[in-house]
C-alpha positions as a Markdown table, in Angstrom:
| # | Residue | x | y | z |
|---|---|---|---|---|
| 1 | Unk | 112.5 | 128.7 | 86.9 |
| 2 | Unk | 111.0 | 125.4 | 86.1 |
| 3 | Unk | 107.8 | 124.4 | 84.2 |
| 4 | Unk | 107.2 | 122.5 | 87.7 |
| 5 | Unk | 107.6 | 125.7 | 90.0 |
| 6 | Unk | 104.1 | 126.7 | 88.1 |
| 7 | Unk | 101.0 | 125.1 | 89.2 |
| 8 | Unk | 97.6 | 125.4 | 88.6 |
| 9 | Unk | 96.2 | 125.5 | 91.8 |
| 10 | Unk | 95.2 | 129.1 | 93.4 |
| 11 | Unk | 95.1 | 128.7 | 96.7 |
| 12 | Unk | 96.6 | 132.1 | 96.9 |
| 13 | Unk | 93.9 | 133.5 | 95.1 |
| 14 | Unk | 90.8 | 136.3 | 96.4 |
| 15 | Unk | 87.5 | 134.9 | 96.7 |
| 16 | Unk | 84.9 | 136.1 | 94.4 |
| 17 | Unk | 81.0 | 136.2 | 94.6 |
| 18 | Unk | 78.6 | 136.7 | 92.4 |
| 19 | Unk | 77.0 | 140.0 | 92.2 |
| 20 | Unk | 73.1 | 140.1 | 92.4 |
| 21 | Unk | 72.6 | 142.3 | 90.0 |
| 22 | Unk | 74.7 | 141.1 | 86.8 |
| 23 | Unk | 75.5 | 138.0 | 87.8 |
| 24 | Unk | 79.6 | 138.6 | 86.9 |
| 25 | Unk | 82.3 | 137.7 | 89.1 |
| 26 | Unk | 83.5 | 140.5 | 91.7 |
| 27 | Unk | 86.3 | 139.9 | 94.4 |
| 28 | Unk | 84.5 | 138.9 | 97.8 |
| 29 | Unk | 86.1 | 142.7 | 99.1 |
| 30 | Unk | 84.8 | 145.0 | 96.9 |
| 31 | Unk | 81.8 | 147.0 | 97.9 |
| 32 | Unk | 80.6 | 147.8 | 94.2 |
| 33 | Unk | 80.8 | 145.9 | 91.3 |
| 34 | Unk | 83.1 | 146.9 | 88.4 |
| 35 | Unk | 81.1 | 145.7 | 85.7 |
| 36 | Unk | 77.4 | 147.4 | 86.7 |
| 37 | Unk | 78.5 | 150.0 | 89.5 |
| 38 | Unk | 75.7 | 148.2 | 92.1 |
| 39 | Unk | 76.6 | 148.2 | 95.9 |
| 40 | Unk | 77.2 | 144.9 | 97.1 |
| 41 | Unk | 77.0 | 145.2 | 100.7 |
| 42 | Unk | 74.0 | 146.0 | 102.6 |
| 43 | Unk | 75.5 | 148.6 | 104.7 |
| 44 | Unk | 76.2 | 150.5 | 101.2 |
| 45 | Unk | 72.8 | 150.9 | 100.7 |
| 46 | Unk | 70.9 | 152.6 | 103.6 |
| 47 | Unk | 66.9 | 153.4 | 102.3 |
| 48 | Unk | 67.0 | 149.9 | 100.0 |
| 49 | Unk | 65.1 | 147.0 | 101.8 |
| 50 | Unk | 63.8 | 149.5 | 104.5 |
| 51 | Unk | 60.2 | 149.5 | 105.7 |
| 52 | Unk | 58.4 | 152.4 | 104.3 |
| 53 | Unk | 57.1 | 154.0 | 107.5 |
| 54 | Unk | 60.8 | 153.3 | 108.4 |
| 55 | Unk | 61.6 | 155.8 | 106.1 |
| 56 | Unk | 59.0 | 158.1 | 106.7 |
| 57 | Unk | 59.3 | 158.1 | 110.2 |
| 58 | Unk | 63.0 | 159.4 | 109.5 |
| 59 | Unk | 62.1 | 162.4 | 107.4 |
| 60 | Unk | 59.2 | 163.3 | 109.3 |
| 61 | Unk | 62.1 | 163.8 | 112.0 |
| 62 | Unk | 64.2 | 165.7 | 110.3 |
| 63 | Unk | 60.9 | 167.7 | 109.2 |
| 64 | Unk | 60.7 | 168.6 | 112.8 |
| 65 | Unk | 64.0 | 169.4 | 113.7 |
| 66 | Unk | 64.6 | 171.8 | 110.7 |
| 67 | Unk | 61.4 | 173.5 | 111.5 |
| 68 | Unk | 61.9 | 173.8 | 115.5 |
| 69 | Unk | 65.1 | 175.3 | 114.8 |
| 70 | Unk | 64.4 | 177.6 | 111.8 |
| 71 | Unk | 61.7 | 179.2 | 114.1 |
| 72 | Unk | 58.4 | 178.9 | 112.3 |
| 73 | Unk | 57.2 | 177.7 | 115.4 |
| 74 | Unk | 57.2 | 181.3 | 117.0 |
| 75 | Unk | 54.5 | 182.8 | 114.7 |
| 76 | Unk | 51.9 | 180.1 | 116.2 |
């Protein structure tokens, strides 16, 4: 091969992002960064930026359905 086959340009390359926690460079396809292990896609993290009675609303539901099923309703 020649020195000229070589060039600098990447256009082949993966794009990167920066990830919002650490700042370093992580291909645009990952879902967690490899240098401080935070998710990078929203989707990856399902309580974070929730509403709070979003979130309470959800276990007060699964409250509900663990306790019509267990029973405990029956001794009322």
């Amino acid at each position: 091969m020649h020195d000229e086959d070589w060039s600098d340009d990447d256009d082949d390359s993966t794009p990167v992002i920066s990830c919002p926690n650490c700042r370093a460079d992580v291909y645009e396809e990952a879902d967690v960064c490899p240098a401080c292990g935070e998710f990078l896609l929203d989707a990856s993290r399902p309580l974070e930026k929730k509403p709070f009675w979003y979130v309470v609303l959800g276990l007060l539901g699964v409250l509900a359905v663990v306790v019509l099923f267990s029973g405990l309703l029956d001794w009322l």
